[in-house]
KERO-508932 format. One line per 4 residues: number of its first residue (from 1); their letters; for each residue x, y, z of C-alpha. Coordinates in Angstrom, 3 decimals. Layout:
BEGIN
NUM	A	X Y Z | ...
This chain:
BEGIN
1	XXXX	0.000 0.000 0.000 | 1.528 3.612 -1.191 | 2.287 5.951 1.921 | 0.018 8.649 2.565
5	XXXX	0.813 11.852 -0.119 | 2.745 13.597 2.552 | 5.050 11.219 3.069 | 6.674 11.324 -0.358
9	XXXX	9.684 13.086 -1.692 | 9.986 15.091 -5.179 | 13.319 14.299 -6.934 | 13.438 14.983 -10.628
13	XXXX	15.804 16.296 -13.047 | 13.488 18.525 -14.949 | 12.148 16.476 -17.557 | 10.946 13.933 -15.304
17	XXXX	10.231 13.104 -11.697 | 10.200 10.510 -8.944 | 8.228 10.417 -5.611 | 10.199 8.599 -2.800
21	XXXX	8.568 7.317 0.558 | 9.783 7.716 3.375 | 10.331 4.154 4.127 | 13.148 4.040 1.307
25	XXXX	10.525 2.817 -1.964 | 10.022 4.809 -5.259 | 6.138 4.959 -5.920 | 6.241 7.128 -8.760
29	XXXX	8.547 7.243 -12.046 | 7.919 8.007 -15.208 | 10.229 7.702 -17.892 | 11.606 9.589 -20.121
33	XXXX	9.282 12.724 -19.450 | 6.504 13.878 -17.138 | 3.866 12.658 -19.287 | 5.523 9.038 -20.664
37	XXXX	4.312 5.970 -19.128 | 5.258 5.235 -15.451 | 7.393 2.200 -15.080 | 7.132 2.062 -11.295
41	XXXX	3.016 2.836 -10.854 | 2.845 1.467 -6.890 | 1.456 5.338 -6.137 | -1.652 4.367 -7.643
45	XXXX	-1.819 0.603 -7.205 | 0.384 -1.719 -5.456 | 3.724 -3.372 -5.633 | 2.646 -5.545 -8.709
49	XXXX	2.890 -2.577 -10.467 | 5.898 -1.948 -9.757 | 8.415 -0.172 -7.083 | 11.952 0.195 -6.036
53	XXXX	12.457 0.097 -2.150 | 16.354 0.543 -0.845 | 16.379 0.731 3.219 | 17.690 -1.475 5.893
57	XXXX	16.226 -5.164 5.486 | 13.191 -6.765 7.680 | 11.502 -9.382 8.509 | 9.148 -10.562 5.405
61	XXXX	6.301 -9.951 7.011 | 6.680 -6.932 8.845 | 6.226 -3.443 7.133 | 9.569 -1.814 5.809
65	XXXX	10.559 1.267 8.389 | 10.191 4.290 7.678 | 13.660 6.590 7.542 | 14.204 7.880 11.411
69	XXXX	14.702 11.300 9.538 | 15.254 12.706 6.473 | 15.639 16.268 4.413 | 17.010 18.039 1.202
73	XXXX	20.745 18.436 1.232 | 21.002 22.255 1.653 | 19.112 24.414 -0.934 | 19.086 21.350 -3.745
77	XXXX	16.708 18.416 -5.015 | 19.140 15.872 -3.403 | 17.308 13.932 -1.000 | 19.459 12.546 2.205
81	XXXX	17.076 9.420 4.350 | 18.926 8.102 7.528 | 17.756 5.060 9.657 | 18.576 4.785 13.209
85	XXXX	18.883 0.963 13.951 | 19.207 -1.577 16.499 | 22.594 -2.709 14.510 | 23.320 0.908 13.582
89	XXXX	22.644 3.521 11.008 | 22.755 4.258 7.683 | 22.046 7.486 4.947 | 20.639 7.104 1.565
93	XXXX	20.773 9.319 -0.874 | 18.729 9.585 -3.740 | 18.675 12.397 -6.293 | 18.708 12.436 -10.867
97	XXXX	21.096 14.778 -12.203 | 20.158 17.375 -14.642 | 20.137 15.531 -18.046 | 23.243 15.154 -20.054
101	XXXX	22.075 11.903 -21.917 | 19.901 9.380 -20.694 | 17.950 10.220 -17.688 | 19.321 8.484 -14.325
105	XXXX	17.897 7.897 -10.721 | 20.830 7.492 -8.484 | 20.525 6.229 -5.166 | 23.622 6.048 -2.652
109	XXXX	23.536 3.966 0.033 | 26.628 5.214 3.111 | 26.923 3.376 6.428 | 27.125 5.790 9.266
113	XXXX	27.832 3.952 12.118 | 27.627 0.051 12.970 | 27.477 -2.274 10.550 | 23.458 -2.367 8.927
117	XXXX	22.012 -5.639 7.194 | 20.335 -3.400 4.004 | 18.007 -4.805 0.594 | 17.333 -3.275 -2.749
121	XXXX	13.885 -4.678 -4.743 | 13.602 -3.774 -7.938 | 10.539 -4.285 -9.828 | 10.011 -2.816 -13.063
125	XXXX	6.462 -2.886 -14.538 | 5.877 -0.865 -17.393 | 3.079 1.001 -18.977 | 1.474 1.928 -16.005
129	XXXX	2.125 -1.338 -14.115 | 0.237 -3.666 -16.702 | 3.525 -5.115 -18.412 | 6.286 -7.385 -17.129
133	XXXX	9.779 -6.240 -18.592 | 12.212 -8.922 -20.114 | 14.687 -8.622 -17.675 | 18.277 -10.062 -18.602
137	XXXX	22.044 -9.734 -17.992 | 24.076 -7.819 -20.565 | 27.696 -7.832 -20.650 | 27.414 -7.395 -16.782
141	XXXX	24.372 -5.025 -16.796 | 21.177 -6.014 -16.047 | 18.630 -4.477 -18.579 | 14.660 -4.788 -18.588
145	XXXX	13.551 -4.450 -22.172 | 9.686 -4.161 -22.878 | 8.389 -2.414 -26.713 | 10.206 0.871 -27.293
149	XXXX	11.727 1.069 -23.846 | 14.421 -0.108 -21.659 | 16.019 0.606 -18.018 | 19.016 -0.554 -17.302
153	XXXX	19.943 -1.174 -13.842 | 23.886 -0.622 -12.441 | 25.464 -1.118 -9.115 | 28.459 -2.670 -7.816
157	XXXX	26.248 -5.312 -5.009 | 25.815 -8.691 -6.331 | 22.030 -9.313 -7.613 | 19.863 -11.756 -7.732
161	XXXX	16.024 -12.255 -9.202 | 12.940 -14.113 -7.563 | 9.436 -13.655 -8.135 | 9.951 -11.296 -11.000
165	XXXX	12.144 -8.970 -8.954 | 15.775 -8.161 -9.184 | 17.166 -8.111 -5.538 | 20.389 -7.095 -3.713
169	XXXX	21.188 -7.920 -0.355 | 24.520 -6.345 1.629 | 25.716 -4.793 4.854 | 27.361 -1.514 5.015
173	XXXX	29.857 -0.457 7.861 | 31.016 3.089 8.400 | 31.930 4.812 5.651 | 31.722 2.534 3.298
177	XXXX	29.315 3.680 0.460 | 27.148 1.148 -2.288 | 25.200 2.917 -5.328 | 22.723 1.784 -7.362
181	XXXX	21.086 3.602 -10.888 | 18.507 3.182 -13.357 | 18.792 4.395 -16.582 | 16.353 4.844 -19.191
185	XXXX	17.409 4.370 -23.058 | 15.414 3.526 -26.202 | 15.514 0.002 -26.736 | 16.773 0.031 -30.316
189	XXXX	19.936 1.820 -29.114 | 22.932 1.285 -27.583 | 23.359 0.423 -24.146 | 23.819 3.923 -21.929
193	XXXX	26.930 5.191 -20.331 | 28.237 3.609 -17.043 | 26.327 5.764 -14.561 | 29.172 7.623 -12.529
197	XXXX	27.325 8.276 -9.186 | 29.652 10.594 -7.337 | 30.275 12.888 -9.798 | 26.781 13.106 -10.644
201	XXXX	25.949 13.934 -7.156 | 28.403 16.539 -6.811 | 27.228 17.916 -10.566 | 23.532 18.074 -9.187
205	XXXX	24.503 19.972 -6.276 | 26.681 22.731 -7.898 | 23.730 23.085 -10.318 | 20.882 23.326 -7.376
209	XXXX	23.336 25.630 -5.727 | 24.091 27.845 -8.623 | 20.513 28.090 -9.353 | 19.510 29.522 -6.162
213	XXXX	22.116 32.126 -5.632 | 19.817 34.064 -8.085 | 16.418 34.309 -6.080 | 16.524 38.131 -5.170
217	XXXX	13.728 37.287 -2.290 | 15.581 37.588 0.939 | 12.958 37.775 3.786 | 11.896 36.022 7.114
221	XXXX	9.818 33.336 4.957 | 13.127 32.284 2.782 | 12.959 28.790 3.432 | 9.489 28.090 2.569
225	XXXX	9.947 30.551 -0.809 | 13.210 28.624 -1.610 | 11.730 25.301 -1.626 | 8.883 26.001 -3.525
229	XXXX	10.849 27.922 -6.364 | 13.202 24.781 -6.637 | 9.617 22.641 -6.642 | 8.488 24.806 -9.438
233	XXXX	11.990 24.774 -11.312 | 11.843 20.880 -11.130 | 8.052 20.934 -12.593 | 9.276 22.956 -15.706
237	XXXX	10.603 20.512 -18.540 | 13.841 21.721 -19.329 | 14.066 21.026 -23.248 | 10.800 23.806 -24.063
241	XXXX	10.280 25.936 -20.853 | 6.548 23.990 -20.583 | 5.520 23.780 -16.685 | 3.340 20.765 -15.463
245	XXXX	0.914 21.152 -13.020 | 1.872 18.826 -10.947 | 3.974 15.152 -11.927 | 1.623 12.792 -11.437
249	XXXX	-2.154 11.370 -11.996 | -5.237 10.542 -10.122 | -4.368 11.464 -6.788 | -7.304 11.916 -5.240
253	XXXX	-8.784 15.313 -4.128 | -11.065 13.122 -2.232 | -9.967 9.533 -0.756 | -11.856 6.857 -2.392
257	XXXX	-13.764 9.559 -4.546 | -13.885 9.947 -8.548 | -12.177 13.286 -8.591 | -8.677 12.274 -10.003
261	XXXX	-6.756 14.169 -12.812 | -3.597 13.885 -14.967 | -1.961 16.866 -14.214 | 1.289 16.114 -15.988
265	XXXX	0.530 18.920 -18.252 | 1.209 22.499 -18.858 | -1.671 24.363 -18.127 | -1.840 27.769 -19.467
269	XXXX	-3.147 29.389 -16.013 | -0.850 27.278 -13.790 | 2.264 27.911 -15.880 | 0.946 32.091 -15.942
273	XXXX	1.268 32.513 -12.545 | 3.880 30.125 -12.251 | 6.069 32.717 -14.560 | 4.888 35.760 -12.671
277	XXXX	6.034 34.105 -9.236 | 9.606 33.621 -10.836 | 9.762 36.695 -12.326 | 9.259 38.673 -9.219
281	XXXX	11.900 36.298 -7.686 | 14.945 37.426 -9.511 | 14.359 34.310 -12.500 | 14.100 35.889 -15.747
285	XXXX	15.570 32.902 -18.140 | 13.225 31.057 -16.911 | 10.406 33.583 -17.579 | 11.965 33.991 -21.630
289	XXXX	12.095 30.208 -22.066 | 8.080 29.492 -21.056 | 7.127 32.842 -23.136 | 9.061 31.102 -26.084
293	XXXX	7.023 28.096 -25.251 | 3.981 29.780 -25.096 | 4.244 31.278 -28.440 | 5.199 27.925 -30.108
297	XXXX	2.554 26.554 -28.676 | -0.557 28.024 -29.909 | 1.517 29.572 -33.131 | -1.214 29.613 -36.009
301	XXXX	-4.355 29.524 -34.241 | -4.656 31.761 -31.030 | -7.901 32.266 -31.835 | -8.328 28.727 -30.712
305	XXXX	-6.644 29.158 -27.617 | -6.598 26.077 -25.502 | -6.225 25.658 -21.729 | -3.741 23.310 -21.609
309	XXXX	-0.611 21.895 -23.764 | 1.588 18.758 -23.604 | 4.895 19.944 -22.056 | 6.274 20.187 -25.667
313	XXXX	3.087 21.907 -26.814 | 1.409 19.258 -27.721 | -2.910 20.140 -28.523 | -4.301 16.158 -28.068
317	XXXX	-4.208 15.017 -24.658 | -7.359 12.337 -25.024 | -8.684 11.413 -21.685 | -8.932 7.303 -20.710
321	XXXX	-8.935 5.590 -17.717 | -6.222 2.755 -16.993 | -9.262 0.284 -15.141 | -6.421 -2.392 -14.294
325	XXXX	-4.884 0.121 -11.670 | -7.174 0.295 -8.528 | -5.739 3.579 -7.805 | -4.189 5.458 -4.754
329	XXXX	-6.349 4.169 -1.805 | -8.720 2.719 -4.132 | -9.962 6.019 -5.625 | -10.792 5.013 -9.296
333	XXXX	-10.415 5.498 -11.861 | -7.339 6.013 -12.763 | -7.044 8.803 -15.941 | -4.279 9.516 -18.276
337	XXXX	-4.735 12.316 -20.236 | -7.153 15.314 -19.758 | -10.690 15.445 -21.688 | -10.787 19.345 -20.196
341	XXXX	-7.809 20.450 -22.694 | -10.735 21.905 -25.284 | -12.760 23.494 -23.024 | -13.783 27.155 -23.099
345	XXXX	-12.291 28.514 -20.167 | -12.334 32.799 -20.750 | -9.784 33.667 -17.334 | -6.937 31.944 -19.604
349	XXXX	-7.097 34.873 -22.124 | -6.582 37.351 -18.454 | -4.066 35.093 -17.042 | -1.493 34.717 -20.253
353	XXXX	-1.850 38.361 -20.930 | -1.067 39.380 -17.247 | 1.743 37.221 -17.555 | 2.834 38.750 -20.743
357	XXXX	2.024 42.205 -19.521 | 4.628 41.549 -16.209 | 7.614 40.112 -18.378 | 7.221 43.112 -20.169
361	XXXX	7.345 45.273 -17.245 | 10.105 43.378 -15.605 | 11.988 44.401 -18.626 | 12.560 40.775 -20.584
365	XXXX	13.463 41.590 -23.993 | 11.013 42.720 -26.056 | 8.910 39.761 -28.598 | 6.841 41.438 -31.387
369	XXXX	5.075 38.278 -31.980 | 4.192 38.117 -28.313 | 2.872 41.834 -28.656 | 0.815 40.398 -31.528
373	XXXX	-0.118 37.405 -29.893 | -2.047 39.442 -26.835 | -3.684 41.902 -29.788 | -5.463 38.381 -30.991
377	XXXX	-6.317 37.160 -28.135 | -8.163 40.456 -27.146 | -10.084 40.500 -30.664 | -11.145 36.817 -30.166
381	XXXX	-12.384 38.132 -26.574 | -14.421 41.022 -28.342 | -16.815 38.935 -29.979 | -16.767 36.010 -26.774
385	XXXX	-16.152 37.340 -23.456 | -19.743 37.760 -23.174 | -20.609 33.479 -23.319 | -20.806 31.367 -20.986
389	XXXX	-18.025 28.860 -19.990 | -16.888 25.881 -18.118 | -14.604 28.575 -15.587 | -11.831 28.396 -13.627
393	XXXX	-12.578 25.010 -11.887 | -13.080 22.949 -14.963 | -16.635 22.286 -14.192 | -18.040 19.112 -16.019
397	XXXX	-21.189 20.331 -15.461 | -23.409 23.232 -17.808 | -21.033 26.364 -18.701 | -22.296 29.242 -16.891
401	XXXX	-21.587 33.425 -16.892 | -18.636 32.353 -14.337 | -17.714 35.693 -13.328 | -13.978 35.269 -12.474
405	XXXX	-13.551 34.592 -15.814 | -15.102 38.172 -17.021 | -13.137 39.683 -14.794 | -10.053 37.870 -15.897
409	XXXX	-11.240 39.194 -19.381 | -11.244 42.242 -18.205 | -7.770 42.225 -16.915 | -7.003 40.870 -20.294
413	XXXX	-8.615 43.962 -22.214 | -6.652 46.299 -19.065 | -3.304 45.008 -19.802 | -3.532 45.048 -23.453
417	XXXX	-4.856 48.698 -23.699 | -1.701 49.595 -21.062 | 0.903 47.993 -24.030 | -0.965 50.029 -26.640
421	XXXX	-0.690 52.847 -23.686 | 3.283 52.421 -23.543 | 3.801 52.934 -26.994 | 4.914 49.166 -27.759
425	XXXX	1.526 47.972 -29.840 | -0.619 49.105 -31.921 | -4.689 49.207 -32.023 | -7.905 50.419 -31.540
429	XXXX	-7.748 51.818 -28.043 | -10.506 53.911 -27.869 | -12.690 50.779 -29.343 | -11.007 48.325 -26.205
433	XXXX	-11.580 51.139 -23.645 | -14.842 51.149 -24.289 | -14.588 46.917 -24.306 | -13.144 47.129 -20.817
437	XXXX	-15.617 49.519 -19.339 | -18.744 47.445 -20.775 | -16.948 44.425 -19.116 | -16.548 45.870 -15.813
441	XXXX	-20.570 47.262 -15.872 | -21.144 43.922 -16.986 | -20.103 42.091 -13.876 | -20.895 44.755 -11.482
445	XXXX	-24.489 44.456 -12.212 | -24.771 40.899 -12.841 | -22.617 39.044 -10.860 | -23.284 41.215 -8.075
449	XXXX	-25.814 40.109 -5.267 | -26.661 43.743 -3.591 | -28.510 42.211 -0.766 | -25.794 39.837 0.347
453	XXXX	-23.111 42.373 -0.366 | -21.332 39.828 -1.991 | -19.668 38.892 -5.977 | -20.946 35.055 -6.416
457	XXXX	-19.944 32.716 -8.516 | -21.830 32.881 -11.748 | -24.654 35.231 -12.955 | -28.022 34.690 -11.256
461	XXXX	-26.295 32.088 -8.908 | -26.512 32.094 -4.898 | -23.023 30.074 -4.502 | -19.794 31.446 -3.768
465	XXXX	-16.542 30.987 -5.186 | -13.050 31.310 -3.367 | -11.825 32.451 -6.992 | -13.607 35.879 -6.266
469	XXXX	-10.760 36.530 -3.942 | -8.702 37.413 -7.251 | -11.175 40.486 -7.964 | -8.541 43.076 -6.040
473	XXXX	-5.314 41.506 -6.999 | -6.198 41.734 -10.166 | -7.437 45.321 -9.952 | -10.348 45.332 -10.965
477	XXXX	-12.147 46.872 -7.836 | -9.557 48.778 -5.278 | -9.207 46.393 -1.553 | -11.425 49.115 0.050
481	XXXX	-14.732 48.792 -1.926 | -17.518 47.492 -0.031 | -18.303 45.141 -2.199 | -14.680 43.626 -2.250
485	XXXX	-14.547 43.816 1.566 | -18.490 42.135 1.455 | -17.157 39.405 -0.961 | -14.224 38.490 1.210
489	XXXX	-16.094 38.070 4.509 | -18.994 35.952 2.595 | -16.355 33.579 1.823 | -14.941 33.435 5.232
493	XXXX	-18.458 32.477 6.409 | -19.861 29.971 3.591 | -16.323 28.434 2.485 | -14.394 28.205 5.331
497	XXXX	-13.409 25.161 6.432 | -13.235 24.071 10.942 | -10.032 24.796 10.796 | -10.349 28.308 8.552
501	XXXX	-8.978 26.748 5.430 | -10.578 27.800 2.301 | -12.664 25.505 0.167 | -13.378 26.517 -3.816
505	XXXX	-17.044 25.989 -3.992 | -19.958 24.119 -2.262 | -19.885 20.122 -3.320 | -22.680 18.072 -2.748
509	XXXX	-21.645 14.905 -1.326 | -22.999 12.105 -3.320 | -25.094 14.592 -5.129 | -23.833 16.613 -8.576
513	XXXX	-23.223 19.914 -7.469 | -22.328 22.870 -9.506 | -18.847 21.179 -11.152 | -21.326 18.087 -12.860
517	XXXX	-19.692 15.719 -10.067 | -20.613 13.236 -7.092 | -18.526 13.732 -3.883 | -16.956 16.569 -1.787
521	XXXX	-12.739 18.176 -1.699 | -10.559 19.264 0.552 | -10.099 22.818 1.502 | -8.102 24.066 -1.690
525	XXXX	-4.479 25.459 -1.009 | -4.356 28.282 -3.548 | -7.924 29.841 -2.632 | -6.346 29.665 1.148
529	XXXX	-3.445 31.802 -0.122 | -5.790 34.212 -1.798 | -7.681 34.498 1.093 | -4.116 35.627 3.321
533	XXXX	-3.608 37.873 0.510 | -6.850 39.659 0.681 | -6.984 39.655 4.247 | -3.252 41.606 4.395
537	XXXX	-4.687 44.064 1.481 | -7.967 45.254 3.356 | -5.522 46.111 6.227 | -6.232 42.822 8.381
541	XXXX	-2.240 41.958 8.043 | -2.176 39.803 11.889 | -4.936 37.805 10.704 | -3.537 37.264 7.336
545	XXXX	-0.103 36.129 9.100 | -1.493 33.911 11.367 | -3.515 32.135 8.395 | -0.245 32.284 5.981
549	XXXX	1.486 30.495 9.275 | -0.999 27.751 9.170 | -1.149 27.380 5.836 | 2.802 27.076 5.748
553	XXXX	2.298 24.100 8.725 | 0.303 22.456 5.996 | 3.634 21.280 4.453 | 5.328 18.112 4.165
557	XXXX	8.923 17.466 6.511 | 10.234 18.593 3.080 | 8.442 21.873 2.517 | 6.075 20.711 -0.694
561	XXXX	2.470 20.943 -0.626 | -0.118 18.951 -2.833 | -3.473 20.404 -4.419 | -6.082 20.807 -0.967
565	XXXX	-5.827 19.492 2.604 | -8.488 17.298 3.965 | -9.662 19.157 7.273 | -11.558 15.994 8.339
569	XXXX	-8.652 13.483 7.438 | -6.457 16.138 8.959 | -4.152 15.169 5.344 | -2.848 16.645 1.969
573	XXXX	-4.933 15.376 -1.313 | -4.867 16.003 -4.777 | -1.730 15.922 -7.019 | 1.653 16.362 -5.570
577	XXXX	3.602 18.469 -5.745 | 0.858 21.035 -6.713 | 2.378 24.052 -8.649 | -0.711 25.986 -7.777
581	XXXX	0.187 25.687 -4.131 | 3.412 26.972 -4.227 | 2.909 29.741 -6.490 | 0.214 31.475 -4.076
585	XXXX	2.812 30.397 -1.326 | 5.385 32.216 -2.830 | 2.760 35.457 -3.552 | 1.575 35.752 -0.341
589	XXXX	5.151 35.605 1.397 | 6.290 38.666 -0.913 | 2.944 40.494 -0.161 | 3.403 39.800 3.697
593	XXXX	6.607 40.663 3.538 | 6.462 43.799 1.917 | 3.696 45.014 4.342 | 6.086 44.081 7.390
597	XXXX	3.098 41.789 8.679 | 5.206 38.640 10.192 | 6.223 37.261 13.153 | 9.619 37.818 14.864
C-alpha cells in the first residue's frame, strides 16, 4: 500500500520526476518525461505494479521502516534518508542529475555507524504497471527491455532475481558507500553510459546551488519561498520551458472519490502565474524560455486558444482511464490524459496576458510576436467574453456566466490597452476602452448580489466561489470597496473550512453539485493563499499572518504541498507536488513581507 501523499519526496531532473517514501521505496517514475508511461506505478496501485524500495532489510512480514529522519541536502533536489537501527545507522541518498544523456535515478547507500544488514527490490512494470519487462544480464548489466523502452539497472552489489524482482542484499559499515542507478534508453539503441554516481551527485549539487544564488527574495519566509521555487523549477521541462501542473495522476482530491486528474501537463493558467512568481523572484531565463514556449505553442491559431498543452506543446491530450490500476487508496479510476484540454475557459485569455504584460514590465526583452499574440487574443475576446463557460474550476457540469472569468477578461482587455498605452503595440484603443468599461458594468451588475453584499460565482447564482478573492489583486475593484470587503467576509463564512482553510465551492456529497460531479474536496491550497492575501490588502495583516502560518504548517517534513488538505482526514490530497500551491505560497510571502506583517 503507497504511503500517505505527505510522506513522499519530489526528486526529478526537470524532464521527469520521482516520488520517494519515506520508508526508502520509489512509488512514482515516469520515464523519459513527465507525461511518458510510469514504469514504477505502486502510487496508484500496489507493488505488482511496480516499485523500487532501498532501506535497511526486515523481517518478510513486517512493514519496511520508515527513515528515522530525512531532508534536502542544503538548498538542492538531493534527498538525504537516515535510519537509526538496532545494529546501527545508515544514509541514503537519492537524487537524478540534470540531463546530459539518458535520464538516471541514483541512489547512494553510506553506512554511518555500525554495521546495517540493508536490501534493494527492484521491480520494473511498465506502462502503467500492466507489463512485465524482459529482464536479462548484458555484458554485466542487467537491462529490462519491454516495446520501445528499456532501463538498465547498475550497481556494484551482487544481484539476484525471484518472483519477478531483481534483488540485492549487503551490509554496510562506516563509511563505506554502495550505489545503485537506473537508466532509461530507447531500446533500439545502444546500451547507456556507465552511470558515474559521485560525480553526478556533486554535478547536481553545484547546479541546485548555482541556481539559487539568483532568487533576489531575501525575507523572514526564505525557506518556505526557496523550496517552492526549486519545486516549481523541477516541474518545468527543461528542453521547451513547458511547466506541469503537478507530476503525477489521479491522486485523489477526495480519498476513495472519482475526482482524479492527470496533471502532468502544462496548463496555461498554472504555468501564468507560475512565470509571474519567478519573475518577481529574480528568475528571468526562466520567464523567456516558457514565453518562447507559449508562443510555439498556440503559433497559427490563437484564436483557438486552448487551456492546456503537452509539455512540448502538444494540442491532443485524449482522456482514458487505466481500469487495471485500482488507484491510490482505491480512488478510481485512474485517468491519463485530460478530456478538459478543449474546453472554453475565458480567465486563460486574463491570465497569459497578465503574464505577458509583467515580463514586459520586468523588462525581458522585447517579442513582437508576443505583442501580436495578446492583440489576438483580445479580438477573439471582443466577440466572446460575453458566453458562458466551463470557468476556472473545470466544471463538467453546464457552462455558466462564471464571473472570475469576465473579470479575468477584463484584466485581459486592461493590460492590453496599457501595451498600446506604452507605446509598444498598436490598435484600436478607444474601441477596447470602451470593451473594458462594458466588461466591468457587466459584472458589477450581474454578478453582483446587492442584498448579500457579496460577488458570487456565476450570474443569477446564490453560490460562492473562493476564486472571487482574485477580484482586487487583479485590480479590478480597489481592496477598500464594499463590495470587495463584502465578498471576502462571505467567503470566510460559507467556504471556510473548521479549521479556517478555504474551500473553492460548495460540493454536494454524493449529489452533482455545480462542477457536474458526485462527492466533496478538501479545503483548496491556492484559494487559502488568496484568502491571506486579501486579508493583508484590506488592512487585516495579523490575521492574514497567522492564516499564511498555518497554511505554511500544511507542508510536508520537506516543505512541498499537494493540491487541498483534507480538514476531516487532517491530510494533503490532490496531485503532488501542486504548482498551484506553491505559487500562491510564494505570492503571499512577498505580499506579507512587503507590508512588514510577520512574526519575529
Amino acid at each position: 500500500m503507497a504511503g500517505r501523499i505527505e510522506d513522499y519526496a519530489l526528486i526529478g531532473d526537470m524532464q521527469t520526476a520521482a516520488l520517494v517514501c519515506r520508508d526508502g521505496t520509489v512509488d512514482w517514475l515516469c520515464l523519459p518525461r513527465f507525461d511518458s508511461h510510469a514504469v514504477f506505478a505502486g502510487l496508484l496501485g500496489n507493488e505488482e505494479h511496480g516499485f523500487w524500495r532501498l532501506g535497511p532489510a526486515h523481517a518478510a512480514d513486517a512493514e519496511p521502516p520508515s527513515a528515522s529522519r530525512r531532508s534536502y541536502r542544503g538548498d538542492s533536489l538531493v534527498l538525504e534518508s537516515e535510519w537509526d537501527t538496532p545494529r546501527g545507522t545508515v544514509r541514503v541518498t537519492d537524487f537524478m542529475p540534470p540531463r546530459d544523456g539518458a535520464p538516471q535515478l541514483i541512489r547512494i547507500v553510506e553506512g554511518v555507524s555500525g554495521r546495517v544488514p540493508m536490501r534493494s527490490a527492484l521491480r520494473m512494470r511498465f506502462s502503467y504497471g500492466r507489463v512485465v519487462p524482459w529482464v536479462h544480464k548484458h555484458e554485466g548489466r542487467t537491462v529490462a527491455v519491454a516495446g520501445p523502452d528499456s532501463v538498465w539497472f547498475d550497481t556494484t552489489a551482487e544481484t539476484y532475481g525471484k518472483s519477478l524482482t531483481t534483488y540485492a542484499d549487503f551490509t554496510v559499515a562506516p563509511g563505506e558507500k554502495i550505489a545503485f542507478t537506473i537508466s532509461w534508453q530507447p531500446s533500439h539503441k545502444e546500451p547507456p553510459a556507465l552511470p558515474e554516481p559521485e560525480q553526478s551527485l556533486e554535478a547536481t549539487e553545484d547546479f541546485w546551488r548555482e541556481w539559487v544564488e539568483h532568487c533576489t527574495y531575501h525575507g523572514p519566509y526564505r525557506e518556505a519561498v526557496v523550496r517552492s521555487l526549486i519545486t516549481l523549477k523541477a516541474l518545468t521541462y527543461a528542453p521547451t520551458g513547458g511547466i506541469v501542473a503537478a507530476p503525477t495522476t489521479s491522486l485523489p482530491e477526495h480519498i476513495g472519490g472519482v475526482r482524479n486528474w492527470d496533471y502532468r501537463y502544462t496548463w496555461l493558467r498554472d504555468a501564468a502565474i507560475t512565470l509571474s512568481s519567478l519573475l518577481r523572484t529574480g528568475y528571468r531565463e526562466e520567464a523567456r524560455a516558457w514565453r518562447e514556449w507559449l508562443l510555439r505553442a498556440v503559433a497559427g491559431d490563437p484564436e483557438n486558444l486552448q487551456i492546456m498543452y503537452g509539455i512540448a506543446g502538444e494540442r491532443e491530450l485524449g482522456e482514458a482511464e487505466l481500469d487495471w490500476l485500482p488507484g491510490y487508496e482505491d480512488s478510481a479510476p485512474v485517468r491519463v490524459g485530460n478530456g478538459a484540454a478543449h474546453q472554453l475557459q475565458l480567465d486563460v485569455y486574463g491570465e497569459v496576458t497578465e503574464a505577458l504584460h509583467l515580463a514586459h514590465m520586468t523588462g525581458l526583452a522585447r517579442n513582437d510576436y508576443a505583442a501580436l499574440l495578446q492583440l489576438k487574443l483580445i479580438r477573439y475576446l471582443e466577440d466572446h467574453w460575453d458566453e458562458p463557460d466551463e470557468g476556472i474550476w473545470e466544471v463538467r457540469g453546464p457552462r455558466r456566466h462564471f464571473v472570475h472569468s469576465k473579470v479575468m477578461a477584463w484584466v485581459a482587455v486592461d493590460r492590453t490597452i496599457k501595451l498600446i498605452e506604452s507605446g509598444d503595440a498598436d490598435g484600436p484603443l478607444e474601441k477596447w476602452r470602451e470593451l473594458r468599461d462594458d466588461i466591468h458594468r457587466d459584472v458589477c451588475e450581474r454578478g453582483y448580489d446587492k442584498e448579500r453584499n457579496t460577488f458570487t460565482q456565476s450570474y443569477g447564482s446564490k453560490e460562492l466561489d473562493a476564486s472571487l478573492l482574485l477580484i482586487p489583486q487583479v485590480g479590478f475593484l480597489p481592496p477598500d470597496d464594499k463590495r470587495v470587503i463584502g465578498t471576502i467576509e462571505a467567503i470566510q463564512r460559507e467556504l471556510s473550512t473548521s479549521d479556517g482553510f478555504i474551500l473553492r465551492y460548495p460540493t454536494s456529497g454524493e449529489h452533482e453539485g455545480v462542477d457536474g460531479l458526485p462527492g466533496d474536496e478538501g479545503a483548496f491550497l491556492a484559494c487559502s493563499f488568496w484568502m491571506a492575501d486579501d486579508l493583508a490588502m484590506i488592512g487585516r495583516v495579523d490575521e492574514a499572518r497567522k492564516l499564511f502560518e498555518k497554511l505554511l504548517a500544511l507542508r510536508n517534513d520537506l516543505g512541498l504541498l499537494a493540491e487541498e488538505w483534507d480538514p476531516r482526514l487532517k491530510r494533503q490530497v490532490g496531485n503532488f507536488p501542486q504548482a498551484f500551491s506553491h505559487v500562491p505560497l510564494i505570492d503571499t510571502a512577498l505580499r506579507l513581507t512587503a507590508s512588514g506583517a510577520y512574526g519575529g
